[in-house]
Every structure is written in C-alpha cells, then in structure tokens.
C-alpha positions in Angstrom: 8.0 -24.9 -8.7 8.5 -22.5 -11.8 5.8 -20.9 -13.5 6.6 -23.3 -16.6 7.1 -26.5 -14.7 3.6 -26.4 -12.7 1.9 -25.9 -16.6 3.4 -28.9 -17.7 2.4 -30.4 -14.3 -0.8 -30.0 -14.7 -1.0 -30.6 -18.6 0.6 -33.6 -17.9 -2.5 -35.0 -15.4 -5.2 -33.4 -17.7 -3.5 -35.4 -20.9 -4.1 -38.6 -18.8 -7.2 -37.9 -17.2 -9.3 -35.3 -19.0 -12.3 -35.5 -17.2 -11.7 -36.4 -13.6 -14.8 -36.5 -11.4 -14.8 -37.4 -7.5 -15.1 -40.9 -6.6 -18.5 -40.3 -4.7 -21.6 -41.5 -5.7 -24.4 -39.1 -5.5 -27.4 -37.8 -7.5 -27.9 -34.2 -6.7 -26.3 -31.5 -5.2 -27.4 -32.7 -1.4 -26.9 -35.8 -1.8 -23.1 -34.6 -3.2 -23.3 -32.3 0.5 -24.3 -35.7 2.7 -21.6 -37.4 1.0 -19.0 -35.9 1.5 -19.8 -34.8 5.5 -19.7 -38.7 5.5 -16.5 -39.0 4.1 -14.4 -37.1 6.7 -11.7 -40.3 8.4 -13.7 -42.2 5.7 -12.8 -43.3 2.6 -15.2 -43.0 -0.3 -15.3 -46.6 -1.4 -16.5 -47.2 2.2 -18.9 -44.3 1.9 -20.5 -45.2 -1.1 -21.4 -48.6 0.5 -22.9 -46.9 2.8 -25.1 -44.8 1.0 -26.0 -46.7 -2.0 -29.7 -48.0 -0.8 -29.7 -44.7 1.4 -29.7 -42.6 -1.8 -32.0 -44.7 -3.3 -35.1 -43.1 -1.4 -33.1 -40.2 0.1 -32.4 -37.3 -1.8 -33.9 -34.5 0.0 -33.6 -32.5 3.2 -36.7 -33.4 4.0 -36.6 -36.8 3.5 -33.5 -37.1 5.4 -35.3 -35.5 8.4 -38.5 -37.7 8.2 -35.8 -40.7 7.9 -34.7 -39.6 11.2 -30.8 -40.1 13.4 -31.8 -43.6 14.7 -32.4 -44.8 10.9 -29.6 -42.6 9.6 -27.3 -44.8 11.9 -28.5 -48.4 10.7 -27.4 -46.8 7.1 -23.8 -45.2 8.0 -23.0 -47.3 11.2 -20.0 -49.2 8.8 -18.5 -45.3 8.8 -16.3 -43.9 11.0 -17.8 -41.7 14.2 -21.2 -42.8 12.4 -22.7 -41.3 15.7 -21.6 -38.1 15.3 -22.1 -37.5 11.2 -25.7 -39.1 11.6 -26.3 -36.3 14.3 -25.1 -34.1 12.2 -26.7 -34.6 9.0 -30.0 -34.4 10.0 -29.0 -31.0 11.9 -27.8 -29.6 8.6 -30.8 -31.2 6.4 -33.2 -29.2 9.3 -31.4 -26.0 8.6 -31.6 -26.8 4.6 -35.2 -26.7 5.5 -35.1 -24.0 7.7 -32.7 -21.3 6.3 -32.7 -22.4 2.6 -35.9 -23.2 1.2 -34.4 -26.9 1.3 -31.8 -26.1 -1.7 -27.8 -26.6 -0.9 -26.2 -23.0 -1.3 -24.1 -21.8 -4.1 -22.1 -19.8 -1.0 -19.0 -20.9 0.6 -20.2 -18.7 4.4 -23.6 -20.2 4.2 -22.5 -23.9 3.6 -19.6 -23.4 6.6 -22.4 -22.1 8.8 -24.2 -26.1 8.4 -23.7 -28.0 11.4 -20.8 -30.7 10.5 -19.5 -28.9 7.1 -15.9 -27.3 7.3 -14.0 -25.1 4.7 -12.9 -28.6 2.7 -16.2 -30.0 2.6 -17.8 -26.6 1.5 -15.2 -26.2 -1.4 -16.0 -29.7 -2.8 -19.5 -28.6 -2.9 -19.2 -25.4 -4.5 -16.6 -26.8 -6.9 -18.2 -30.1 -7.8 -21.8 -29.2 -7.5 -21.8 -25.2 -8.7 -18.6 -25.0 -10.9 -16.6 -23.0 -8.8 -12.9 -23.1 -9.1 -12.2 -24.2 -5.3 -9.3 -25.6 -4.0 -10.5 -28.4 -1.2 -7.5 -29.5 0.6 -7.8 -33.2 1.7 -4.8 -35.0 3.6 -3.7 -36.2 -0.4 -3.3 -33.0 -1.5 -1.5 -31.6 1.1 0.8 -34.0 1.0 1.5 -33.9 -2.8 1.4 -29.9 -2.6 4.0 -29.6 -0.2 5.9 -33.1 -1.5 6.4 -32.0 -4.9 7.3 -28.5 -4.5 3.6 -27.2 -6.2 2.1 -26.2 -3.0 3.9 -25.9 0.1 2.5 -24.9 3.2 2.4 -26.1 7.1 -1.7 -26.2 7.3 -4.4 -27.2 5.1 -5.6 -23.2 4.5 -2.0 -22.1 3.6 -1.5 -25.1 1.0 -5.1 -24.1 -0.2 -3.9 -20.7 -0.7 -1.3 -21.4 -2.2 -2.9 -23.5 -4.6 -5.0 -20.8 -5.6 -1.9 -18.6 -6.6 -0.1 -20.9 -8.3 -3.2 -22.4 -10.5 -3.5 -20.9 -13.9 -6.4 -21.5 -16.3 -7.2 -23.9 -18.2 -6.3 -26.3 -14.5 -8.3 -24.4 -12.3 -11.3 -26.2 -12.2 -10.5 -29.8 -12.3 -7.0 -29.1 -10.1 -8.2 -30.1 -7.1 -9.5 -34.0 -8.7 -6.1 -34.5 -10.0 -4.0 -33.7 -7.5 -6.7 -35.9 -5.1 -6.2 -39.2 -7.2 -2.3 -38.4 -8.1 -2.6 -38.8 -4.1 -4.6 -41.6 -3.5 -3.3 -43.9 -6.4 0.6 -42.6 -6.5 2.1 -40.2 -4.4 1.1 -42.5 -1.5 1.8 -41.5 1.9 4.1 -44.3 2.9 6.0 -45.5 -0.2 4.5 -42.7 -3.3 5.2 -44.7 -6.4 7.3 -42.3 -8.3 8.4 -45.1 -10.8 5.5 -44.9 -12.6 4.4 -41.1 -11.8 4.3 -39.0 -15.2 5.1 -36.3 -13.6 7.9 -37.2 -11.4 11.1 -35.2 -13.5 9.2 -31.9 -12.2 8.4 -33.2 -8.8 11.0 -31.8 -6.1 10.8 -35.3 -3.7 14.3 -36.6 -3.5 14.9 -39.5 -3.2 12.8 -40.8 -5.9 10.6 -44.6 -5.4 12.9 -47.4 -7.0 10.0 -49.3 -9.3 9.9 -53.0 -7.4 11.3 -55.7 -8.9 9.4 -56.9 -11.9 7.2 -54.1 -12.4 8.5 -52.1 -15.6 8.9 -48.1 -15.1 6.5 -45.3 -16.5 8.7 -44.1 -19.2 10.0 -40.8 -19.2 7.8 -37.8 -19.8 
C-alpha cells in the first residue's frame, strides 16, 4: 500500500472512531494483564463475563494468590482451557509478588518472562496500560494486514513488524484498536463486509463483498 494510501487508511478509521479503547473490562493495569492472558481462544465478551464479580474483589497480585487456582477456576471455568490460564495466573500474580514489588512492568522482556504472557499479550499491556506505541498482532489483524495490502506477512512477528514500518504518527498509538475492531466487526474472516467498509477503495482484496440484499451500501469514501 502507498505511503499516501495507508494515511488516508488510517485517517479514515480515526475520523470514525476517534478514541478506540479495547473491549476488555478492567480497572487497573493487572487487572488489564489478567485479562487479557484470559482472552487467548477467548473472546472478550465471554471474558468479561467471566471476570466481572472477579474484579470486583480482585485487583491485586496478592489477592489473586490468596484467591487461590481452585477458586480462580469456579470464576473462569466458562473460558477456554480455563485449567491452564487459572494455573497460570496465579504463577504470574506470585512472580508480580516476587520479582516486582507486586506492580505490572512498563517492560516488554520482563512481562514475556510471566508465566502464560506471550509477545501479543505483552504489547497490549504496554500499549494500553503504559502508552507505548505497540503493535499486538491478534488473528484480526493479521488477517486485515495481509488482506488489505497494509501489512503483509506469513507470521504474526513479521505482520507486527511490518506494522511498525509502515505506521506514521499521528496512528501509532491507537493503530493496533482500529485495525482489531475493522477485524472483528468488518473485514470478517469468512464473508468481510466490504459493502459497507469506509476504507474498502484503498483495500487490495479482490473480489470485493456484494452488500446483501436489502441492506443499502456505505457510500463511497
């Protein structure tokens, strides 16, 4: 995608949604960490279910750990491999404790080193939490960086990087939300619903989504 084109991309998403925030409910910055560990083959919808009277007394490392896995499970068991976050939630909340006074880190190698968080889960942290212009690649993202042309890359890292490059300021920041709800609510995985995408004339998916009958087309950008 030209320089030019990927500009008016993203203008184009930030026009429409100015603010866009992530569809997780949390309080603080652990809660924000817990959260979105849970949310890996989750969605967040199912998530924040999940978590909603958790959070309510929960909202520490420490609290987590005096919760305890067994109790952790009763809260999370409607989640995907419930077994396996629960186990690993209170691992990471001990080495919170243990490692970091009981405070998330502002630090992309610290967070990876937390039992249960990958290089996605660490970049929504630092970006959401700490303000850091991260790029956390999610299955939507990947697909709308390599199906529009923005992005492309065979693995989650190289689409990352290549997000990175391609990003100018002002977008940086907020890049990864958009492209994460353009994903979730229109360039779908099985039928993307270019008919009413505003920023389908710079997208490079051919053949464009025929709008259904009845349903009146986005008009053109």
């Amino acid at each position: 995608m030209k320089r030019a084109d990927v500009v008016d991309f993203y203008a184009r998403l930030a026009a429409d949604n100015p603010h866009p925030e992530t569809e997780l409910a949390y309080g603080n910055p652990y809660q924000l960490l817990v959260a979105v560990a849970l949310s890996a083959q989750s969605t967040d919808v199912g998530v924040n279910k999940a978590t909603r009277r958790l959070f309510e007394t929960v909202d520490t490392p420490a609290k987590m750990v005096a919760l305890g896995e067994a109790e952790l499970k009763q809260h999370i068991k409607t989640i995907g491999l419930f077994n396996t976050k629960a186990k690993n939630v209170i691992a990471l909340s001990e080495a919170l404790i243990r490692d970091h006074d009981g405070q998330v880190p502002d630090d992309r190698d610290a967070l990876e080193k937390l039992p249960g968080v990958g290089r996605k889960t660490a970049n929504v942290v630092l970006n959401t939490a700490f303000g850091h212009e991260t790029f956390a690649v999610d299955t939507h993202i990947f697909r709308v960086g390599n199906r529009t042309g923005l992005a492309r890359g065979k693995t989650p890292l190289a689409v990352e990087l290549a997000l990175d490059k391609a990003t100018p300021q002002p977008f940086r920041l907020h890049a990864h939300h958009w492209l994460i709800l353009q994903g979730r609510y229109t360039c779908k995985a099985r039928t993307p619903e270019c008919w009413r995408c505003i920023v389908r004339d710079l997208c490079a998916f051919k053949p464009k989504t025929p709008a259904p009958k009845g349903a009146a087309p986005q008009p053109a950008p």
